[in-house]
N, C-alpha and C positions, 0 to 999 in steps of 0.2 A: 504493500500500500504506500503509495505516495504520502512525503511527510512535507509542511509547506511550511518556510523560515520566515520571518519578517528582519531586514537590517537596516532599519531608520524608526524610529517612535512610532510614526504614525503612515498610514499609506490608506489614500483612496483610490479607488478603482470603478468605473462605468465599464460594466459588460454586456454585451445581446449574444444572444442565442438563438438559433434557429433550428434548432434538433436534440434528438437527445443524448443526454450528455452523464455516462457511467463512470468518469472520471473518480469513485470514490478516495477520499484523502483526510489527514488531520493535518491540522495545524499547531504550532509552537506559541499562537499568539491569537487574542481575543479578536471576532470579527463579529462585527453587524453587516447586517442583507435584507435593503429593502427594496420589494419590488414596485418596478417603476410601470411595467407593463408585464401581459404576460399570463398565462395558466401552466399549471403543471405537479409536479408532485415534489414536494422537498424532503429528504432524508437525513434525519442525523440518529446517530447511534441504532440503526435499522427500524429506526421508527419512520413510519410515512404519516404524512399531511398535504392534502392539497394548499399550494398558494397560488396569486392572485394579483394582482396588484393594490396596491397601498400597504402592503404586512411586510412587520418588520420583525424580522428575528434575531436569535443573538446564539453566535455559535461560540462555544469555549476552546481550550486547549485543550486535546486531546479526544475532542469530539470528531467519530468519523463525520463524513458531510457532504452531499452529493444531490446533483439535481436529476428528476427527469421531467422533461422539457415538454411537452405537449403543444403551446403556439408560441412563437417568436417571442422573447422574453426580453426585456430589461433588467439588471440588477446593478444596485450601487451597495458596492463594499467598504465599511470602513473597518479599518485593521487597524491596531494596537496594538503595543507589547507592555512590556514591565519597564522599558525607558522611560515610556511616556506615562506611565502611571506615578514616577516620581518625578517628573516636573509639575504634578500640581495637587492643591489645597490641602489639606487634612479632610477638610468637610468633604470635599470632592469627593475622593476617594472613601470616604463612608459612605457616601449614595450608593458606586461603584459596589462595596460591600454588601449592600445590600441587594441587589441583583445575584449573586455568585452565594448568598445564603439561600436565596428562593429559588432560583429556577430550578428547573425538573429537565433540563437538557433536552426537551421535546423539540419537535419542528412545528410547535406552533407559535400563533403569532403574537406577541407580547403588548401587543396595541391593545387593550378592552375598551377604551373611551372612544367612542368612533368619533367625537371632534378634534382627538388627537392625530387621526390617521391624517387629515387635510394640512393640518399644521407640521407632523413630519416631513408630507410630501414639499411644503413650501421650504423646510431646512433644508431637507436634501438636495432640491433643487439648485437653493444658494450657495450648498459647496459644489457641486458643482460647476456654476458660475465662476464662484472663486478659483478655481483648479485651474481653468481655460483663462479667465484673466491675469493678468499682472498685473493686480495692481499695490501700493503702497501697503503694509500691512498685514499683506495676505497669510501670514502663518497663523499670526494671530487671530483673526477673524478663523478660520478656520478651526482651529483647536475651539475659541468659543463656541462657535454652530456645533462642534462635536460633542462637547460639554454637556450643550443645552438639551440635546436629542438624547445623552446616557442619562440626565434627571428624569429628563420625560419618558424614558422607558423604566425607570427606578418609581415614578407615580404609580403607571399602570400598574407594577407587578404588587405595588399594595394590596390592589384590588382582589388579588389571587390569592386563596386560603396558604398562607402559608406554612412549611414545613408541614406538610400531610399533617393538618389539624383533624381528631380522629373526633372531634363532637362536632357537628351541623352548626351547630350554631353558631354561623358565621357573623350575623350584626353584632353579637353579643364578643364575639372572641377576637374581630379585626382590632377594633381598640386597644386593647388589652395585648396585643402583642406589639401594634405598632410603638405603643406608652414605650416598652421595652427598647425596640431600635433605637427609637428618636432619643435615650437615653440612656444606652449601653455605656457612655465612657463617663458617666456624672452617679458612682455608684449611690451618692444620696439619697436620691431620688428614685433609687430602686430599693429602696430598704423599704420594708413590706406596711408600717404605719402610710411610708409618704405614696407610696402606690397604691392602701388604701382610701388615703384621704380624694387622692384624685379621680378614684370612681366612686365613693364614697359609699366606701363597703366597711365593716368593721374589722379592724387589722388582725381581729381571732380569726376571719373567716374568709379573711383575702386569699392565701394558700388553694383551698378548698375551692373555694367560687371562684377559680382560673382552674383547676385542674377540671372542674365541670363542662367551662366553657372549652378547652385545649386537650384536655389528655395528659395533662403534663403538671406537675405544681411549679408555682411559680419559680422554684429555687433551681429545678428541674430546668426548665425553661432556660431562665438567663444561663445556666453553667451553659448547656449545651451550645446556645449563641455564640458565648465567649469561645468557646473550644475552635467552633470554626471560625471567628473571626483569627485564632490564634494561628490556626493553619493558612487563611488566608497568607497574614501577614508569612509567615515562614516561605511559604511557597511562592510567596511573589512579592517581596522586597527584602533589603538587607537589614531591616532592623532588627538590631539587638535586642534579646532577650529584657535586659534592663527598660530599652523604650519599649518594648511592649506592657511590662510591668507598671511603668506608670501610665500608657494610655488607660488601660484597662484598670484600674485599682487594686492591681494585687500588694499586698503588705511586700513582698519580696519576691526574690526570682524561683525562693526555693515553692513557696506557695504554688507559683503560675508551675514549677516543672512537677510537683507532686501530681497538682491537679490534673495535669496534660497528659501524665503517665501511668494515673490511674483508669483515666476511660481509653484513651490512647493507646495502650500497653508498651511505647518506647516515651521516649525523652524526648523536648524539640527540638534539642540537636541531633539525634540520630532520624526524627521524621525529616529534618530538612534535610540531610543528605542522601534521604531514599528518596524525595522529590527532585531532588537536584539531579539525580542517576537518571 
């Protein structure tokens, strides 16, 4: 199987197609693919889905990924790597994380607000513009429209039950986990009074009344989070163990490796060099 590199941060790419195309392959580095025109079948990790135009997916590293083509197609690729993930924000790159905790590596289409799909197709459109122009600026504009198209797929995936929630009740439980994201690195604010107070539930029964709604107790919940935001960061930046420990609030490094090695069953240091391999 064909394996695909990326060597510069960032690359876009306008492709057409006019047939079908078995070319199955993974790649080294994160891509978006939204279609511009087009029917046919998309495949990633031998899952099919028809797409369409205006759907926009998001394929990972290490995902197989291949088209079959049915009418003449359009596709605009953006591709990333881990350079271009440290040229920018903190905050950035927690939206960024938040996509890579949710997705289910499907070929379907990450768009659910269908006033989103009109408004992607107008960013896309402008980097491409941009690609063909020369004008003043242009990387930077470009990284922004890139930016702004990975928040807006980081909206959508809200909308998606996440982490296979095993109770239905989704009105009831989207809250209650996003409360969690939107303040994974502020552990205060997850201590079980002050995430009672903010649904205003009583703090004997806060535990309880999430694991109803989730599957999971609360305390359940956030480690599991952390764990992969931990691998995240292991897998795809150089931060040391230390700044990890204070992004995330652990008391010390030995804490963050205990806990990483009790569900884990290695070290971070021995998981980051099986990633690295």
């Amino acid at each position: 199987m064909e394996i695909r590199n990326l060597f510069q941060p960032f690359e876009l790419d306008l492709v057409e197609v006019t047939e079908y195309e078995s070319n199955k392959h993974k790649n080294t580095f994160f891509e978006m693919v939204f279609v511009l025109d087009g029917k046919g079948v998309q495949i990633i990790n031998n899952n099919k889905l028809p797409y369409s135009c205006d759907k926009l997916f998001l394929v990972f590293p290490q995902d197989t990924h291949t088209f079959e083509v049915a009418t003449p197609s359009r596709f605009f690729f953006i591709r990333f790597n881990e350079t271009y993930l440290k040229t920018q924000s903190k905050e950035w790159i927690q939206k960024l994380e938040f996509i890579f905790h949710n997705s289910n590596h499907s070929p379907s289409c990450i768009l659910k607000t269908i006033t989103d799909k009109p408004l992607i197709r107008a960013l896309v459109e402008a980097l491409i513009r941009e690609k063909i122009n020369q004008q003043p600026q242009q990387e930077e504009v470009i990284k922004q429209l890139i930016n702004i198209i990975i928040t807006i797929a980081a909206r959508n995936i809200l909308l998606v039950l996440p982490l296979a929630l095993k109770n239905q009740s989704t009105i009831n439980a989207l809250p209650l986990v996003s409360y969690i994201h939107q303040n994974i690195y502020e552990p205060k604010m997850l201590l079980a009074k002050t995430f009672a107070k903010h649904f205003n539930v009583s703090p004997t029964y806060i535990s309880e009344y999430f694991k109803t709604q989730t599957g999971q107790s609360l305390q359940e919940y956030i480690t599991a989070y952390k764990l992969k935001l931990i691998e995240t960061r292991l897998q795809f930046t150089d931060m040391h163990i230390s700044e990890i420990v204070d992004e995330l609030g652990f008391s010390d490094a030995s804490h963050l490796n205990k806990l990483f090695k009790k569900y884990k069953g290695v070290s971070p240091s021995e998981f980051k060099k099986s990633v690295n391999k």
